[in-house]
N, CA and C atoms as an extended XYZ file, in Angstrom:
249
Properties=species:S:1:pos:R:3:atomname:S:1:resname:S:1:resid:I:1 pbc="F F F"
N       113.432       92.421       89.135 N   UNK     1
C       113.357       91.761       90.428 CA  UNK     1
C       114.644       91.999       91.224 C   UNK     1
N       115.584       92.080       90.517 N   UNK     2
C       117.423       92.078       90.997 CA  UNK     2
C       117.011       93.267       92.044 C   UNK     2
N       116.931       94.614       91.197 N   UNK     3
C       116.774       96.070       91.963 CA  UNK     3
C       115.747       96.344       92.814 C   UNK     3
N       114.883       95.517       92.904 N   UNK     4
C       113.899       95.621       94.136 CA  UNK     4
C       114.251       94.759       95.368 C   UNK     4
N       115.227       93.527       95.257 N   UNK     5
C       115.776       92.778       96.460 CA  UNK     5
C       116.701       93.710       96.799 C   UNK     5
N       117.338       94.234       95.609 N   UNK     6
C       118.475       95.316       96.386 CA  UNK     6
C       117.951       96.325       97.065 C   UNK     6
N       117.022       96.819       96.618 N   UNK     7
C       116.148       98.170       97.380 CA  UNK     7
C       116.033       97.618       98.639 C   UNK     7
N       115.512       96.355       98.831 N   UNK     8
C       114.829       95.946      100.265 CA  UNK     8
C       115.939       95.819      101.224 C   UNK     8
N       117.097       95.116      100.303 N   UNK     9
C       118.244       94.662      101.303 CA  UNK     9
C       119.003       95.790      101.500 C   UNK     9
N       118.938       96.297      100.965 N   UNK    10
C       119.516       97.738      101.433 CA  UNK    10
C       118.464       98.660      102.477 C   UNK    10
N       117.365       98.746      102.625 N   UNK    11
C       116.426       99.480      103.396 CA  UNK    11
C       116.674       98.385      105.031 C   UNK    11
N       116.375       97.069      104.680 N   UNK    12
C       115.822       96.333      106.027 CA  UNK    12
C       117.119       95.720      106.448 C   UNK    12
N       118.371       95.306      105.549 N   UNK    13
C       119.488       94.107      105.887 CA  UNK    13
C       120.246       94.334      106.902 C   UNK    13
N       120.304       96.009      107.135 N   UNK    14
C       121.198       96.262      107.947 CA  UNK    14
C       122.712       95.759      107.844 C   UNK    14
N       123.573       95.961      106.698 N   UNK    15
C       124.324       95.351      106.678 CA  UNK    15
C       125.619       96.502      106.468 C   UNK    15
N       126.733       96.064      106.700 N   UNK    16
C       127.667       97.129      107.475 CA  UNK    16
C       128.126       97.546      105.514 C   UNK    16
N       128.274       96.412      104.638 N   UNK    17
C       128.841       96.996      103.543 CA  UNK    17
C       127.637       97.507      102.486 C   UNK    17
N       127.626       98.424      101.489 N   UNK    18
C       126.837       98.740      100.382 CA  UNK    18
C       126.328       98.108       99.690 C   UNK    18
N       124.967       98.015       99.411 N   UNK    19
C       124.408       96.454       98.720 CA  UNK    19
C       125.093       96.730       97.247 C   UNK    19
N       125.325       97.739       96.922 N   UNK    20
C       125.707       98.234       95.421 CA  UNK    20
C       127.126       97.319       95.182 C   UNK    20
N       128.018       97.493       96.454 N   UNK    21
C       129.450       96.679       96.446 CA  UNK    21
C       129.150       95.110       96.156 C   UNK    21
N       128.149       93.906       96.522 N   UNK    22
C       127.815       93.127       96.953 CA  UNK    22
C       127.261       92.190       94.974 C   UNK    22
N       128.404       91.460       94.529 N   UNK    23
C       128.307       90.898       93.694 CA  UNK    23
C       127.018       89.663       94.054 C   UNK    23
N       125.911       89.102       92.907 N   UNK    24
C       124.211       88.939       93.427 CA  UNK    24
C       125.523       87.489       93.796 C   UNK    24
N       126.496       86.818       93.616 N   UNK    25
C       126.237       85.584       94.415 CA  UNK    25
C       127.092       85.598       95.730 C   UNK    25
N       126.884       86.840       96.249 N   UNK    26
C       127.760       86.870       97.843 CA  UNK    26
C       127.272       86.619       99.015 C   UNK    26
N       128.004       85.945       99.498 N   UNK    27
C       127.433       85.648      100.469 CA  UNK    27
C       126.457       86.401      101.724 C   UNK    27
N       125.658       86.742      101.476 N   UNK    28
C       124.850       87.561      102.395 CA  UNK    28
C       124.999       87.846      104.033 C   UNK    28
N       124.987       86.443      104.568 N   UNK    29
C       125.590       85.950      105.887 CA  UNK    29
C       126.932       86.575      106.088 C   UNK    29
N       127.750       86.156      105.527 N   UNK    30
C       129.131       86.453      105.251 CA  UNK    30
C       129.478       88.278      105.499 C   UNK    30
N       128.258       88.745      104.610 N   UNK    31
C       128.466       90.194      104.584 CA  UNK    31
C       127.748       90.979      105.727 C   UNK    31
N       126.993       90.326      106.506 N   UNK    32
C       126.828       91.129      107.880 CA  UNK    32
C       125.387       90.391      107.696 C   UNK    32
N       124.344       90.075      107.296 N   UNK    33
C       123.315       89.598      107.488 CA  UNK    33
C       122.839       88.412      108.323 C   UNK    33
N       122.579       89.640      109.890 N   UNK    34
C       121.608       88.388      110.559 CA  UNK    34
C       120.378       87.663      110.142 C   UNK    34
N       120.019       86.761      111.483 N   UNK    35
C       118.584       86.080      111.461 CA  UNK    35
C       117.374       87.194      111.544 C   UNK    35
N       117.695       87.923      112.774 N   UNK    36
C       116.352       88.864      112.434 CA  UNK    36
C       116.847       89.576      111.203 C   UNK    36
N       117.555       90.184      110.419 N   UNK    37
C       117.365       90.863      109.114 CA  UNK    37
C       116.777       89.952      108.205 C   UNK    37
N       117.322       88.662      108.317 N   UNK    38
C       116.959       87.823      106.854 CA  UNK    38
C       114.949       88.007      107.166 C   UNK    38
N       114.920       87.713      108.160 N   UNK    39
C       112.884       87.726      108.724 CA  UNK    39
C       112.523       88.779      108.347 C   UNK    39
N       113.029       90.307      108.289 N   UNK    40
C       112.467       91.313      107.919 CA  UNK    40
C       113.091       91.849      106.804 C   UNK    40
N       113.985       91.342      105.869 N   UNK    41
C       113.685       91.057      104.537 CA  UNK    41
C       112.999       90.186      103.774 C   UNK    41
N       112.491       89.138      104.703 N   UNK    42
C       111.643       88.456      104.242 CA  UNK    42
C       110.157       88.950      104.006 C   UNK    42
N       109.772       89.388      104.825 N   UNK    43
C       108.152       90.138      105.283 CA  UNK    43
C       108.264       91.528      104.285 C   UNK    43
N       109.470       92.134      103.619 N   UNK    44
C       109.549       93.105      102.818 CA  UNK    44
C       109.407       92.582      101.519 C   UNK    44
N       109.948       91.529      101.440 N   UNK    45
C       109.657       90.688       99.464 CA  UNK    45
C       108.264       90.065       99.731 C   UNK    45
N       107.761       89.583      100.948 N   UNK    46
C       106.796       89.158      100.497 CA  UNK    46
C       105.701       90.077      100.135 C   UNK    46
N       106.089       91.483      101.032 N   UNK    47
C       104.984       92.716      100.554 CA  UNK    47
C       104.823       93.255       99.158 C   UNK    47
N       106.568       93.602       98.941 N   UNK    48
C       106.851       93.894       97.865 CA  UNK    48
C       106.615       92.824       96.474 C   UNK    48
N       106.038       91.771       96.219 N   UNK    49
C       106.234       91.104       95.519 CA  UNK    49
C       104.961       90.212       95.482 C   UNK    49
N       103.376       90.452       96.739 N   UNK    50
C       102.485       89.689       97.018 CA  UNK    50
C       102.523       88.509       97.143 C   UNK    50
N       103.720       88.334       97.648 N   UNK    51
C       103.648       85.944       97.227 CA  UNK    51
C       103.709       86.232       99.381 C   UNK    51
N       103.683       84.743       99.441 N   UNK    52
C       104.130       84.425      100.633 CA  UNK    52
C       105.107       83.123      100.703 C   UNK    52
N       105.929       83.143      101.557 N   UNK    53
C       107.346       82.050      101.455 CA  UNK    53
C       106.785       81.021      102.537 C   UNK    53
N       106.378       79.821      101.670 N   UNK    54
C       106.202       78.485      102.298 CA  UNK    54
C       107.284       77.895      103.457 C   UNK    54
N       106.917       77.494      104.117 N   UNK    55
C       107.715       76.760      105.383 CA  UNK    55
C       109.254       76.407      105.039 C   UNK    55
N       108.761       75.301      103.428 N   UNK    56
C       109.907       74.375      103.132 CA  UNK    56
C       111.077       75.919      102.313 C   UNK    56
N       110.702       77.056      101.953 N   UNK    57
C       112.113       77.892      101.808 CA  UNK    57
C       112.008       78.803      102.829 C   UNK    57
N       111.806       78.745      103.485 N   UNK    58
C       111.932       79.377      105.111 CA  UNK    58
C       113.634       78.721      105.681 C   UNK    58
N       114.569       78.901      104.909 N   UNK    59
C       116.010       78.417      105.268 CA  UNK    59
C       116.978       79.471      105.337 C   UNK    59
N       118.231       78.910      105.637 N   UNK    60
C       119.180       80.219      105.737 CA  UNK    60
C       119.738       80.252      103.581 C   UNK    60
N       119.419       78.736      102.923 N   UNK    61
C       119.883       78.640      101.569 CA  UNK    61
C       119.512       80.037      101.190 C   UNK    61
N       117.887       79.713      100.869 N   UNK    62
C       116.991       80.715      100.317 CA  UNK    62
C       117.381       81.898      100.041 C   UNK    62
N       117.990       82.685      101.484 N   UNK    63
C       118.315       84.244      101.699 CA  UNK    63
C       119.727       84.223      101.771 C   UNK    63
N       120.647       83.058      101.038 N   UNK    64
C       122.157       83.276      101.205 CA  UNK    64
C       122.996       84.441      100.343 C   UNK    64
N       122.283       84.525       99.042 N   UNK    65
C       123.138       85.557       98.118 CA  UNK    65
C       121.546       86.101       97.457 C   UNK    65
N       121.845       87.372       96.927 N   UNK    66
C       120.557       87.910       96.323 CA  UNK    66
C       120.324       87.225       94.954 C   UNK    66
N       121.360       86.113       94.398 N   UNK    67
C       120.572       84.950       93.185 CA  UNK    67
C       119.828       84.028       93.870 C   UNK    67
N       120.034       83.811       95.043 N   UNK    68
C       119.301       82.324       96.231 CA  UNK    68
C       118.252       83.648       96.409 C   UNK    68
N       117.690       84.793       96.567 N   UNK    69
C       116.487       85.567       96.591 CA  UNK    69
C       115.924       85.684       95.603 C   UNK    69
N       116.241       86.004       94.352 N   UNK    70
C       115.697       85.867       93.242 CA  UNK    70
C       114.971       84.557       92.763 C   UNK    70
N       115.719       83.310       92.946 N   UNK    71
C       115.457       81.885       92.232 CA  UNK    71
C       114.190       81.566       93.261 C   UNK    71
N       114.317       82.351       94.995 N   UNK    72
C       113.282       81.643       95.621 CA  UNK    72
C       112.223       82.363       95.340 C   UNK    72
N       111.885       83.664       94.822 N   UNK    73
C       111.182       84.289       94.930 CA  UNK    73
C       110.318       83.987       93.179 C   UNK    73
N       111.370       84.133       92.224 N   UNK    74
C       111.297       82.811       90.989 CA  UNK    74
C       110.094       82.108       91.257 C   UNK    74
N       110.430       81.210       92.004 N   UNK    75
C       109.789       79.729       91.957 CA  UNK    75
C       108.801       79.949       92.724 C   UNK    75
N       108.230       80.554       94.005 N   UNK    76
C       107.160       80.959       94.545 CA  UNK    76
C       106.207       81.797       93.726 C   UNK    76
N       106.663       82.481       92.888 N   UNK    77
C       105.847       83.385       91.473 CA  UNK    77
C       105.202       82.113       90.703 C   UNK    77
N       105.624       81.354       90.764 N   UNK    78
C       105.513       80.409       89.153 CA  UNK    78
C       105.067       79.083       89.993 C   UNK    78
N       105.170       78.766       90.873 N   UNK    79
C       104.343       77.707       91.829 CA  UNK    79
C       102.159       78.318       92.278 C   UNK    79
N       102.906       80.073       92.281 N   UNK    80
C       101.701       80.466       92.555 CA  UNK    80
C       100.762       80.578       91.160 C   UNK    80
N       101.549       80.914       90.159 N   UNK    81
C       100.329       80.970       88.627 CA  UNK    81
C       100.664       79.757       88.468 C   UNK    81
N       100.888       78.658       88.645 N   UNK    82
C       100.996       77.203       88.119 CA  UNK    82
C        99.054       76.978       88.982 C   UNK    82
N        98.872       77.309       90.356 N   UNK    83
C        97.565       77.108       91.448 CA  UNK    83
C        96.585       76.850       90.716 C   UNK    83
């Protein structure tokens, strides 16, 4: 899951430094990641990954470091086979 948020955030994040440089609890924001990138990395995990992201993690938490992408994407996996 790690290397496919990195794939995405590296394809859609637009972000000025190397996702490869980018230890998973950095700050994302911090490292160049706008609002429209976080939306169209969002619409890329949800493709990549078939879930869809409920309202309530629709936050800036969610998409702060690629472990806050993993844990949300986590728990939307396992909320959805829990259905």
């Amino acid at each position: 899951m790690n290397e496919t948020i990195r794939e995405l955030l590296a394809r859609v994040g637009g972000l000025p430094v190397a996702v490869t440089e980018l230890e998973d609890a950095a700050d994302l924001y911090a490292a160049g990641l706008s609002s429209f990138a976080s939306v169209q990395l969002m619409l890329a995990i949800e493709e990549a990954f078939d879930i869809e992201f409920p309202d309530s993690l629709l936050n800036r938490k969610s998409f702060a470091s690629i472990s806050a992408i993993e844990q949300t994407v986590a728990q939307i996996v396992k909320a959805r086979e829990a259905a």
